[in-house]
C-alpha positions, -999 to +999 in steps of 0.1 A: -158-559+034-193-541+048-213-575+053-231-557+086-238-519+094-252-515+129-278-484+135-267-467+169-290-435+182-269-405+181-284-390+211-275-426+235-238-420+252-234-453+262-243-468+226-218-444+216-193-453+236-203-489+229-205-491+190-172-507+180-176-540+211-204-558+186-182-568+156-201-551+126-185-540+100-200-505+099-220-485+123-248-464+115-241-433+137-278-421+136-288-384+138-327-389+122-352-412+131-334-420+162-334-384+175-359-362+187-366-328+169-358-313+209-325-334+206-310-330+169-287-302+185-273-323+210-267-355+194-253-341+163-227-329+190-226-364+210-215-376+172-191-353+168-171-361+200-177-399+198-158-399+160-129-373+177-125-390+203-131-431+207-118-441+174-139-470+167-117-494+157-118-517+127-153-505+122-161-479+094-182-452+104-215-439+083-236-413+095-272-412+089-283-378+086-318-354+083-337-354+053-330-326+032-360-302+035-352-300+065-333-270+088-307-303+100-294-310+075-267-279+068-258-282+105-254-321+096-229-320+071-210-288+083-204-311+116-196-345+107-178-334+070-146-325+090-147-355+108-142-377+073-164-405+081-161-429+049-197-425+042-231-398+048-267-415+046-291-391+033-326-401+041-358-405+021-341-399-012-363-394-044-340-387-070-309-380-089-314-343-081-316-348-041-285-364-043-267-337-064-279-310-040-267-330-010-230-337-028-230-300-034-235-291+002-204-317+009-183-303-017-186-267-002-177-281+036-147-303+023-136-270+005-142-247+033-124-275+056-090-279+028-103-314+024-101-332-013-137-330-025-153-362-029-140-373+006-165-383+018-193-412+002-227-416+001-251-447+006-283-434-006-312-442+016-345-450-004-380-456+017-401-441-009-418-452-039-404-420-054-371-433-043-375-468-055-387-460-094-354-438-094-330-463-078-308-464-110-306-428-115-299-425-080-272-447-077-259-426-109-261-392-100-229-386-084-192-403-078-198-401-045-224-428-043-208-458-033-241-479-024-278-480-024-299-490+010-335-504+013-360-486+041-387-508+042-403-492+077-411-457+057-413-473+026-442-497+036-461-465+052-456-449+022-472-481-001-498-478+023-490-516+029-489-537+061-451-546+069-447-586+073-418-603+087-420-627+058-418-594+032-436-603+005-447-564+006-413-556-003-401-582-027-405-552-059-384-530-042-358-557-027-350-568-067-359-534-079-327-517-054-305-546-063-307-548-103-303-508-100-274-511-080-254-540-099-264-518-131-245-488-114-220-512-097-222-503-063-230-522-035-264-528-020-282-532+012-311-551+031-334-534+056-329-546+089-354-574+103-370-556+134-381-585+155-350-586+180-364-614+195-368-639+161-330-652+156-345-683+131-367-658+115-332-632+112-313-659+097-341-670+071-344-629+058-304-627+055-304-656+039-331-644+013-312-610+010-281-626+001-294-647-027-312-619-041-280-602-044-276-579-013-241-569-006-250-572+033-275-558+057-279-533+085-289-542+119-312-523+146-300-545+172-265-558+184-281-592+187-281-595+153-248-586+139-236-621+145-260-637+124-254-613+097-220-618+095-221-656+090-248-656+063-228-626+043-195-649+050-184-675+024-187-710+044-163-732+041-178-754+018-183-723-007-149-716-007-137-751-012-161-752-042-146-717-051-109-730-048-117-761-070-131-740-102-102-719-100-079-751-098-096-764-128-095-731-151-060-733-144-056-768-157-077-760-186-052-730-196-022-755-193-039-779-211-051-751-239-090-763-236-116-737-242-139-757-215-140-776-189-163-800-167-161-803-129-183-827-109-199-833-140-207-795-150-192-773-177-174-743-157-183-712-176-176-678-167-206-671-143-192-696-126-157-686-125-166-650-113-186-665-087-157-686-071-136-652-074-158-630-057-162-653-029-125-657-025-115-623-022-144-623+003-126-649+020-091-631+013-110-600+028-120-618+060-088-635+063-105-667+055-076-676+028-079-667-006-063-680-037-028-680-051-035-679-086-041-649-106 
C-alpha cells in the first residue's frame, strides 16, 4: 500500500543514505528538479549506488527522472533500468505519445539488460495544462502506467496562477487527475504541501486529497510523512463501520434478502465496496482485515 512517497535529491548522500529511516511507503529518488544541470552526471551515479547497495528496506523505490527533450533522459533510463526500481517518474508529461516514446526507450534497456519488458512501471507526472486535458489518455497509453501524479508547483507557473496553500488554483486539475485515473484504474496522487513548517494546514490538504479520491500523497519533507500516513490509514472507527456492513451482507445472504438496513440505512453496493477497500487497506497495513469472502 503507497499511502506516502517521499522526494529525496539525488545529488544529497546523506538523504540517500537516510531515505528508508522516515517510514514512507515510497521514495522519490530524485534526478530533476532537485539536481543541477552541473550535477545530473553525478547524482544519476549517487542513485545508482544507493539502490545497489543500501537496500531500502520495506520502502519501494521510484525514480524521478529528466524530462524527455532533454540529453538526460537516455543516460536516465540506461542507469537506473538495470537496477528494477518498481516504478520511473517521467516529468512534465503532455500526452499519450510522451509516454509511449519513454516506454520504448525502457523496453530497449530491459531488452539489452535480459530483463522481461514491462519491468519496470511508470507514474506519469503531469504539471502542465497540456498534461492535465490529457490525463485520461495518459494514464491509457501504455501497461506500464500504474498511476497518475499531480505537480502543482510547475503546473501553477504554467496557469500563470498564484499557488495558495488553501489550492483553490488547483481544484480543476485535483478532480480532473483523479476521475482520469479511476476511469483508467490506476492509482493517483496529491502534490505535496510545501510549507514544512504548517503541520495543521498539512493535515487539512491530506485530508481534502483523500476525500477527493487520491490514492495518497508525496512528501517534500520527512516531517510530513507521519501525517500522511495516518490520514491515508483507515482509523479505527472506519474499519469498525467497515467490519459491520460486511457482517450484515453476510446475514442478509443467509437470510436470502436482497437488502438490508444498518443503523437505520439501506447498505447498497457503494457502500459495501467501500467497507472492502478499506479493509484490505487495513489487511494491507496489518491493521486486521476480514474473514469473510
Amino acid at each position: 500500500m503507497r499511502r506516502t512517497m517521499l522526494f529525496i535529491p539525488g545529488n544529497s548522500p546523506a538523504m540517500l543514505l537516510n531515505a528508508d529511516i522516515h517510514q514512507s511507503d515510497a521514495v522519490i529518488l530524485d534526478l530533476e528538479d532537485a539536481v543541477a544541470p552541473a550535477e545530473k552526471d553525478a547524482a544519476r551515479v549517487l542513485v545508482r549506488n544507493a539502490i545497489k547497495t543500501l537496500g531500502f528496506s520495506g520502502t519501494e523505490i521510484i525514480v524521478r527522472l529528466n524530462p524527455l527533450d532533454t540529453e538526460y533522459i537516455r543516460d536516465d533510463l540506461e542507469t537506473v533500468i538495470p537496477l528494477k526500481p518498481s516504478l520511473v517518474m517521467p516529468t512534465k508529461v503532455s500526452d499519450a505519445g510522451y509516454i509511449q516514446q519513454v516506454s520504448a526507450i525502457m523496453t530497449q534497456v530491459e531488452e539489452k539488460h535480459g530483463i522481461p519488458v514491462g519491468t519496470v512501471g511508470i507514474i506519469a507526472l503531469l504539471e502542465t495544462a497540456e498534461g492535465i486535458e490529457n490525463a485520461y489518455q495518459i494514464a491509457k497509453a501504455d501497461k506500464r502506467v500504474k498511476a497518475l501524479f499531480l505537480g502543482a508547483e510547475d503546473l501553477t507557473s504554467d496557469l500563470q496562477a498564484a499557488r495558495t496553500k488553501k489550492g483553490d488554483e488547483i481544484l480543476y486539475a485535483r478532480g480532473r487527475i483523479v476521475m482520469a485515473a479511476r476511469a483508467a484504474q490506476v492509482d493517483v496522487y496529491d502534490t505535496p504541501f510545501t510549507d514544512v513548517n504548517d503541520d495543521d494546514g498539512l493535515s487539512k490538504d491530506a485530508e481534502f486529497a483523500k476525500g477527493l479520491g487520491f490514492t495518497g500523497k508525496a512528501a517534500i519533507s520527512p516531517r510530513h510523512v507521519a501525517a500522511i500516513n495516518e490520514v491515508f490509514s483507515p482509523s479505527e472507527k472506519e474499519i469498525a463501520y467497515a467490519r459491520e456492513v460486511m457482517d450484515v451482507i453476510e446475514e442478509a445472504k443467509k437470510l436470502g434478502k436482497g437488502a438490508i438496513s444498518l443503523h437505520g440505512k439501506m447498505v447498497d453496493k457503494p457502500i459495501v465496496d467501500r467497507a472492502r477497500r478499506v479493509l484490505e487497506a487495513a489487511a494491507a497495513l496489518g491493521l486486521g482485515g476480514y474473514e469473510h469472502e
